[in-house]
GUDRENSE-145611 format. One record per residue (C-alpha): residue in three letters; x, y, z. Coordinates in Angstrom, 2 decimals, always signed. Example, Ala and Ser with C-alpha at 12.3 -4.5 7.8 and 13.67 -1.06 7.14 Angstrom:
2
ala/+12.30/-4.50/+7.80 .
ser/+13.67/-1.06/+7.14 .
END
This chain:
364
unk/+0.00/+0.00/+0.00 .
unk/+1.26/+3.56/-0.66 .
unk/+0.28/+7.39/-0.21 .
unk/-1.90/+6.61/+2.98 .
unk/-0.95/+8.80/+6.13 .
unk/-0.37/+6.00/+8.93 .
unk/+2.60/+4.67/+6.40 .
unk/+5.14/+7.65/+7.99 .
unk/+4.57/+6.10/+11.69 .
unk/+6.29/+2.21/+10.46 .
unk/+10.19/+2.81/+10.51 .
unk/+11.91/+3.76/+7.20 .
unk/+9.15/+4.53/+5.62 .
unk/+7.29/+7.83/+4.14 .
unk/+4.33/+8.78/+3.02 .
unk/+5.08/+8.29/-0.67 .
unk/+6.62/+5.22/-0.17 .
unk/+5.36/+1.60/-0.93 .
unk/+4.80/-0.54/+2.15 .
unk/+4.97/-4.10/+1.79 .
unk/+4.15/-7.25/+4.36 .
unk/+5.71/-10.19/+3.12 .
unk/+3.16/-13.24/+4.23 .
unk/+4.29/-16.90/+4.97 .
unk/+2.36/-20.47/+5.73 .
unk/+1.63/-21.18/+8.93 .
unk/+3.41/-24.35/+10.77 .
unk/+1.75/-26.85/+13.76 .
unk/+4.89/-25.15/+15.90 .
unk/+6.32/-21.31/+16.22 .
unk/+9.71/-22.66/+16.36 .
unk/+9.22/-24.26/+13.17 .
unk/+8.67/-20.80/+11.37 .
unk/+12.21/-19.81/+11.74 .
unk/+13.54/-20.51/+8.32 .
unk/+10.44/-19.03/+6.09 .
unk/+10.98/-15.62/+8.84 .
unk/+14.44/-15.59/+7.88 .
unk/+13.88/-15.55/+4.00 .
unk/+11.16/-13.05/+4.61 .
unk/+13.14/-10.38/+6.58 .
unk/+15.85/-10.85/+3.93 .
unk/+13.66/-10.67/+0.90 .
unk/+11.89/-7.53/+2.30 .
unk/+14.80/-5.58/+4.62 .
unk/+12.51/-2.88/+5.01 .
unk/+10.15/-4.96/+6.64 .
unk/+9.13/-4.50/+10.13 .
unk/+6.41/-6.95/+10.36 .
unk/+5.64/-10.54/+8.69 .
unk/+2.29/-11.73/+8.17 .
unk/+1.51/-15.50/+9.33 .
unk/-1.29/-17.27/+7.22 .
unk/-4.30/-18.34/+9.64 .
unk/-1.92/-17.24/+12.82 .
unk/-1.58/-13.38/+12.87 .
unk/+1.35/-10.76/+12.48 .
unk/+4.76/-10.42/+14.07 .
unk/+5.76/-7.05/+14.79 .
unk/+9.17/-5.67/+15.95 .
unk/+11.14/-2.96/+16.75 .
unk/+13.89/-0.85/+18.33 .
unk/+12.21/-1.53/+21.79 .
unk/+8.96/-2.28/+22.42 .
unk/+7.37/+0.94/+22.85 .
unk/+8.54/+1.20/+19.35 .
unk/+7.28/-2.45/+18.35 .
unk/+3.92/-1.27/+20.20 .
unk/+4.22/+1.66/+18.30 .
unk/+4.31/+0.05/+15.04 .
unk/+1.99/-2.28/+15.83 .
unk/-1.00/+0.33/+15.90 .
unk/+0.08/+1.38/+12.51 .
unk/-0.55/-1.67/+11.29 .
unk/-3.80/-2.38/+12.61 .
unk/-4.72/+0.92/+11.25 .
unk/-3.24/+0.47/+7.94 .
unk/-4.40/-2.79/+7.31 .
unk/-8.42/-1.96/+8.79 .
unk/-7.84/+0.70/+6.06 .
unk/-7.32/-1.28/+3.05 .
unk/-10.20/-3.45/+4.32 .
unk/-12.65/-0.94/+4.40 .
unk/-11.50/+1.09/+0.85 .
unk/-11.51/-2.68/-0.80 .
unk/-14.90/-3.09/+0.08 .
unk/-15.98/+0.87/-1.88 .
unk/-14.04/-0.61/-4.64 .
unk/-10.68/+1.56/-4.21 .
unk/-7.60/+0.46/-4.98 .
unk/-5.08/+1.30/-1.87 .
unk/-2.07/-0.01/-3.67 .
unk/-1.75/+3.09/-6.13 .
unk/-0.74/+6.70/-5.25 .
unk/-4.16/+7.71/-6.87 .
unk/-6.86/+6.21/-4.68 .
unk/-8.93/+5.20/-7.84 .
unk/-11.22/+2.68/-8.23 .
unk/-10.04/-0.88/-8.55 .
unk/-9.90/-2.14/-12.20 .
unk/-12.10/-3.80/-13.39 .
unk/-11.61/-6.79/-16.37 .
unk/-13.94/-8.31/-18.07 .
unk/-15.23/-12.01/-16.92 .
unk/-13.19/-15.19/-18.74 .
unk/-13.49/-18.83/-18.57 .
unk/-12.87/-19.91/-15.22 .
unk/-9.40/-22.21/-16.24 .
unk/-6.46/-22.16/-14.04 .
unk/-3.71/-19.30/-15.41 .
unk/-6.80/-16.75/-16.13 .
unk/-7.61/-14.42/-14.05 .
unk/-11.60/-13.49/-13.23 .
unk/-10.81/-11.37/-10.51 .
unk/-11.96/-7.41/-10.22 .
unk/-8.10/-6.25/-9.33 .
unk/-5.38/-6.10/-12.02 .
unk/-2.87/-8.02/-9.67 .
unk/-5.16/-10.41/-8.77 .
unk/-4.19/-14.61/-9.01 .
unk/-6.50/-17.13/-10.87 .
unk/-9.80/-18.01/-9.38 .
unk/-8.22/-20.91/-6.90 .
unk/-12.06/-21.91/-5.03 .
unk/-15.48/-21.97/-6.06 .
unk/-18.11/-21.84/-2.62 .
unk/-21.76/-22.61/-4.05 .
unk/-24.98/-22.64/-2.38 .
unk/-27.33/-25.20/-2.69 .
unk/-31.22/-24.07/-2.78 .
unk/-31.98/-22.35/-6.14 .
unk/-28.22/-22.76/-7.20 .
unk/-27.34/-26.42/-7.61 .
unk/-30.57/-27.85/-6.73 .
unk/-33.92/-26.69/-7.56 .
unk/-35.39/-24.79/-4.80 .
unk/-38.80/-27.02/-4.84 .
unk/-36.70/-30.01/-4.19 .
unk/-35.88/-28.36/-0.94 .
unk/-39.43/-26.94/+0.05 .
unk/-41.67/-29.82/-1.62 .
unk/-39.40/-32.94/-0.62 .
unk/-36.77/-32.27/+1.99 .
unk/-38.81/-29.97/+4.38 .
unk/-41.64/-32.11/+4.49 .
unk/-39.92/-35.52/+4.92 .
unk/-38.07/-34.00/+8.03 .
unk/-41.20/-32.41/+8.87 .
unk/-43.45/-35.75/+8.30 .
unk/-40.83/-37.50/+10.46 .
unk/-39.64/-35.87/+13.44 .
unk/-41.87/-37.20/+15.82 .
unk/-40.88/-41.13/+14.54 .
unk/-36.96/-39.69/+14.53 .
unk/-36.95/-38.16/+18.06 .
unk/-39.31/-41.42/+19.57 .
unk/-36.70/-43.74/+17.88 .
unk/-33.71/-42.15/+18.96 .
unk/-34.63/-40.49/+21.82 .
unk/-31.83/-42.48/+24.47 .
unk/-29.17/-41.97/+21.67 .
unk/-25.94/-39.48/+22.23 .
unk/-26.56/-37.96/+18.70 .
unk/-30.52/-37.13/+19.88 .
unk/-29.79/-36.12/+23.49 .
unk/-27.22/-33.38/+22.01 .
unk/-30.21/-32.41/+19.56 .
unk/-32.89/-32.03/+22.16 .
unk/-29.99/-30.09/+24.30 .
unk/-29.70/-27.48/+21.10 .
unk/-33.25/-27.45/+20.61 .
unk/-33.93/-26.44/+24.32 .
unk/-31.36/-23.80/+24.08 .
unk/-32.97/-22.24/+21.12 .
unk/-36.75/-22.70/+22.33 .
unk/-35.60/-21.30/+25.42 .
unk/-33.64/-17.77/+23.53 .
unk/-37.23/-17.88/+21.21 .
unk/-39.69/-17.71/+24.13 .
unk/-37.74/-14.95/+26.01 .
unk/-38.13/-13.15/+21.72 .
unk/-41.28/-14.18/+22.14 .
unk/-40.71/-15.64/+18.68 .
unk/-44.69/-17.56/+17.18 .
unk/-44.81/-20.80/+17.72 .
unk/-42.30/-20.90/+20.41 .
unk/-43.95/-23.73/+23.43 .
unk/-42.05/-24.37/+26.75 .
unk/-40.42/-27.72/+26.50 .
unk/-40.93/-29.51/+30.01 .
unk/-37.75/-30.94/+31.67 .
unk/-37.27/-34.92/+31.16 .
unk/-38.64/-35.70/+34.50 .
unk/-42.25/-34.87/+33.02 .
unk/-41.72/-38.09/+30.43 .
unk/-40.86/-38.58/+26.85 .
unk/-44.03/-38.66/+25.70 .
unk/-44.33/-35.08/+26.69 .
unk/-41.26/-33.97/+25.61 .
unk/-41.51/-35.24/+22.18 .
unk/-44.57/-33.53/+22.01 .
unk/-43.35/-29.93/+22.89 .
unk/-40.15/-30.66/+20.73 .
unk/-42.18/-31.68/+17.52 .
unk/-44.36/-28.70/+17.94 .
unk/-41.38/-26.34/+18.30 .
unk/-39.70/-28.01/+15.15 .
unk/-42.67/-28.12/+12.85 .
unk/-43.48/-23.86/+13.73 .
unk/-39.61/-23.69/+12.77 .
unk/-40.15/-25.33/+9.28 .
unk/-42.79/-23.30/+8.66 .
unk/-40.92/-20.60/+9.02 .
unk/-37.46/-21.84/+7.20 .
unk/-35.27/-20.78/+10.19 .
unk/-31.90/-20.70/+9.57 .
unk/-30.55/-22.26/+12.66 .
unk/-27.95/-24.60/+13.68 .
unk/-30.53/-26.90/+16.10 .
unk/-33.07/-26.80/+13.83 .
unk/-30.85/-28.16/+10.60 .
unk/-28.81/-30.59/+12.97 .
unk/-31.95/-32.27/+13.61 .
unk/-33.42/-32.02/+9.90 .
unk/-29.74/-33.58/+8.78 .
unk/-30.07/-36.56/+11.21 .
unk/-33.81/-37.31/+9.89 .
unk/-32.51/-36.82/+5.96 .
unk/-29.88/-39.04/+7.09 .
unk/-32.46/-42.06/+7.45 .
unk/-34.37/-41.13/+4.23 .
unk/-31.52/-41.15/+2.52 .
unk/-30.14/-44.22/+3.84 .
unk/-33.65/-46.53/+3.17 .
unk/-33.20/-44.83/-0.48 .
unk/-36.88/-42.58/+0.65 .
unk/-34.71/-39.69/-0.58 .
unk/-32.33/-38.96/-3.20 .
unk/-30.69/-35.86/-4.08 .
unk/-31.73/-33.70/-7.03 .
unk/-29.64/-31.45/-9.34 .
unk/-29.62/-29.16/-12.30 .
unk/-28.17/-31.00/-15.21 .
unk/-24.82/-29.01/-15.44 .
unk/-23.77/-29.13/-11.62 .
unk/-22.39/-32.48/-12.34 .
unk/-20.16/-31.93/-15.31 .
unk/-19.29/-28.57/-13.82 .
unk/-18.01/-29.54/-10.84 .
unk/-15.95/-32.58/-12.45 .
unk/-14.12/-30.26/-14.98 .
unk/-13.27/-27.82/-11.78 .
unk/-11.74/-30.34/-10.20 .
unk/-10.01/-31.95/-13.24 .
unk/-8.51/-27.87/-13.48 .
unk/-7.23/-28.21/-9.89 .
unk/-9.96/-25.81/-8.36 .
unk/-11.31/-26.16/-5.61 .
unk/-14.95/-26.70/-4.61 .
unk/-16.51/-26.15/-1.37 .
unk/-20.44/-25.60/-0.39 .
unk/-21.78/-23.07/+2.03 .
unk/-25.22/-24.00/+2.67 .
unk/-27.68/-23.04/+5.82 .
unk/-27.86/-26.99/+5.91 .
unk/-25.85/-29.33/+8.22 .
unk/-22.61/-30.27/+7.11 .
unk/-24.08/-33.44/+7.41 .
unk/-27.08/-32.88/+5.35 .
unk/-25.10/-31.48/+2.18 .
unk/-22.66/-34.23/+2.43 .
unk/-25.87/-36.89/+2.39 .
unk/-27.15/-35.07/-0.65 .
unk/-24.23/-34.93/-2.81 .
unk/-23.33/-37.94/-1.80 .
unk/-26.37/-39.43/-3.22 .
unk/-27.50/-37.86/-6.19 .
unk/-29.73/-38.72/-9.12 .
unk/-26.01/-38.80/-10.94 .
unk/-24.27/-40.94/-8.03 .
unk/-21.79/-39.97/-5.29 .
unk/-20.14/-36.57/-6.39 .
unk/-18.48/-36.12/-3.26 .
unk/-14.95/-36.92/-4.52 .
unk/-15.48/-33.52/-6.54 .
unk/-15.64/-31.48/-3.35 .
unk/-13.30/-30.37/-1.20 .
unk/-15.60/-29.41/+2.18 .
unk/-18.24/-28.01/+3.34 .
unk/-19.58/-24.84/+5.18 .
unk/-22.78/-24.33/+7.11 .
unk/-24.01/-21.58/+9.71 .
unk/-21.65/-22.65/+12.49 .
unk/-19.62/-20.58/+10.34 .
unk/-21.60/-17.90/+10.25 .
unk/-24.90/-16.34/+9.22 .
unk/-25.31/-16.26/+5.08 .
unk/-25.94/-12.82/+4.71 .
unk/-23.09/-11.30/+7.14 .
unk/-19.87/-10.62/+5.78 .
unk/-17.89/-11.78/+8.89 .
unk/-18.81/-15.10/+7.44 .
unk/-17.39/-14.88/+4.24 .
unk/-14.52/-13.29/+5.90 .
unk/-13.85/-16.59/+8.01 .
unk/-14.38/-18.82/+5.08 .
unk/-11.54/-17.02/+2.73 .
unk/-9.33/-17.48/+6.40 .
unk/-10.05/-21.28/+6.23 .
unk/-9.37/-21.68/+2.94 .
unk/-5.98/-19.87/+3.22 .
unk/-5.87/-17.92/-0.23 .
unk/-4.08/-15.13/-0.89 .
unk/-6.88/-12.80/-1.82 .
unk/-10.20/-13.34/-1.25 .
unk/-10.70/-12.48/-4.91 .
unk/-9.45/-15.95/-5.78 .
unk/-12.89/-17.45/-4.41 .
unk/-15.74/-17.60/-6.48 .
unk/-19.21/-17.22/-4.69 .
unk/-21.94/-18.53/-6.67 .
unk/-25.64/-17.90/-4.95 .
unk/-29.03/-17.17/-5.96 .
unk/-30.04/-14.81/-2.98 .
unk/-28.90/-11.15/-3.29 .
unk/-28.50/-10.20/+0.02 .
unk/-25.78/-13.27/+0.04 .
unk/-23.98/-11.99/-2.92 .
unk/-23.77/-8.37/-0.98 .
unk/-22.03/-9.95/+2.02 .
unk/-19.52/-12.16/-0.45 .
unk/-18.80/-9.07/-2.20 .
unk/-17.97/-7.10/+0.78 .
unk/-15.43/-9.48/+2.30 .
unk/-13.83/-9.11/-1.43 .
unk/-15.04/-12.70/-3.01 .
unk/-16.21/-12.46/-6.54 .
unk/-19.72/-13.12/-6.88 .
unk/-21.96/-14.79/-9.77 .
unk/-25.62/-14.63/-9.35 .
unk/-27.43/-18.05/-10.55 .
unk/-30.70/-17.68/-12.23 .
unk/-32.87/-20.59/-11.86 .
unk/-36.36/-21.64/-12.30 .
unk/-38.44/-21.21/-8.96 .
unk/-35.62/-18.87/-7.67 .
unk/-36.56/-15.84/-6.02 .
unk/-36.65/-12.42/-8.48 .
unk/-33.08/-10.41/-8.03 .
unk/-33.68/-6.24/-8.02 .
unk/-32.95/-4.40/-11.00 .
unk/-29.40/-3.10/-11.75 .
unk/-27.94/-5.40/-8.92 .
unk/-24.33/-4.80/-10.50 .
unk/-23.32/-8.39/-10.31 .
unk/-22.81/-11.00/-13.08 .
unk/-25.97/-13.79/-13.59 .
unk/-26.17/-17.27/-15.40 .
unk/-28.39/-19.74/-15.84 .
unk/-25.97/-22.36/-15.91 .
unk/-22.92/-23.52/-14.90 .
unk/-21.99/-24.00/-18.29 .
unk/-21.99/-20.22/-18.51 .
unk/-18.68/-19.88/-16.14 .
END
């Protein structure tokens, strides 16, 4: 970064000058980042600090007031070029413009379809699932209800099993948070001394007021992923998807990119669904999956944590493929670039959204 007013406070450095943080991979021990620190302070002898993939930043100086010192540049520095990535500026020129845009090319490795002229090759693709890989009425006409139609023989079945008791122990914990929100459809759940019989009851009338209201919460889709689990296993379920996921995800992986899902689902869940498909298991075509113990869909912190896990070097090099808007906003802010899939059934998008559609994977 250069021409930005905190640069004059990190030693050797003015305001016209380009500051650079070299970054390095992370190792299981500190002592074990010795050698990759060394080439780093030699390949950048300006450097007073060295970025640590997944870990943090070491800082140093004269003393430690001046390390300290230094320090809160950095923090500043680096919030900065958050914040002016997100309006589109580009900190890393003396001019402040906006960040250049290029237009859209086939997503290969060695071709860039990032928004910044330095950016790498697209590296990861993150899709969601409803209304991007699967049809959304597969999720609302076949998976809702089956969970739905089957909590009560789930929870009755189950009920003295590990997997179940942690369930009932999230679902309490949530009932509990939506009575004191006085959230409809919210009942007390009565403690296990009152019998199973009651419990279930309470807990299947909690669930069902949650389906009908697609809540996007953790208890709620730990649960549903257990009872799809069954389905799926007595072959009462199998996974739907559009006709070019398949053949789109094999030639990303046969390019050496990465795919990952981020779904409001379980974990769980998305694994049993691509795992049995109308087209077989595609699971070997994945790389892992994401789901709101990560973080809420439409907040960027989520996106943020997901570009972390995957350990690029820009956030850029991820591809976020959704059909909800409000998602595409949040990917866009924590500097992901964003395609927009148009399906049938999908929800309408608003009018000069700014972002890139398809209507197939084929398209990318």
């Amino acid at each position: 970064m250069t021409h930005m007013e905190m640069i004059k406070a990190i030693k050797g450095h003015g305001y016209h000058d380009e500051l650079v943080i070299p970054i390095i991979e992370n190792t299981p021990y500190e002592y074990e980042l010795t050698d990759s620190l060394s080439e780093a302070i030699a390949a950048y002898p300006k450097a007073t600090a060295v970025l640590v993939r997944n870990h943090g930043i070491f800082v140093w100086g004269d003393s430690w007031i001046s390390a300290k010192t230094q320090a809160e540049s950095y923090h500043y520095l680096l919030d900065a070029a958050i914040k002016l990535y997100q309006l589109g500026i580009d900190w890393t020129t003396p001019e402040h413009g906006p960040i250049a845009k290029r237009p859209h090319k086939t997503l290969s490795p060695g071709i860039s379809n990032g928004s910044h002229a330095a950016e790498s090759p697209v590296q990861c693709v993150v899709l969601d699932i409803e209304g991007t890989t699967t049809p959304i009425s597969f999720v609302t006409d076949v998976m809702f209800p089956y969970a739905r139609d089957n909590v009560r023989k789930h929870l009755t079945s189950t009920f003295d099993s590990e997997e179940t008791k942690e369930d009932i122990k999230l679902l309490r914990l949530q009932i509990e948070d939506d009575l004191r929100n006085r959230i409809l459809g919210a009942v007390p759940v009565p403690p296990d001394e009152a019998g199973k019989e009651e419990v279930i009851d309470s807990l299947v009338s909690n669930v069902e007021s949650m389906i009908k209201a697609d809540r996007k919460i953790t208890s709620l889709k730990q649960l549903q992923g257990h009872i799809w689990r069954t389905g799926f296993e007595k072959k009462e379920i199998q996974g739907v998807l559009f006709e070019d996921v398949p053949d789109a995800l094999k030639n990303w992986h046969s390019s050496n990119i990465k795919v990952y899902i981020y779904s409001s689902g379980s974990r769980e869940a998305q694994k049993l669904l691509f795992g049995n498909t109308m087209y077989g298991d595609l699971r070997k075509f994945l790389c892992g999956y994401f789901d709101t113990t990560i973080g809420n869909k439409r907040e960027t912190r989520s996106y943020f944590e997901i570009s972390q896990s995957l350990g690029v070097d820009n956030p850029s090099q991820i591809l976020f493929i959704t059909d909800v808007f409000q998602e595409a906003i949040a990917a866009k802010d924590a500097g992901f670039e964003v395609v927009i899939s148009i399906r049938q059934g999908n929800a309408p998008v608003p009018e000069n959204h700014g972002f890139r559609t398809i209507k197939s994977f084929s398209e990318i």
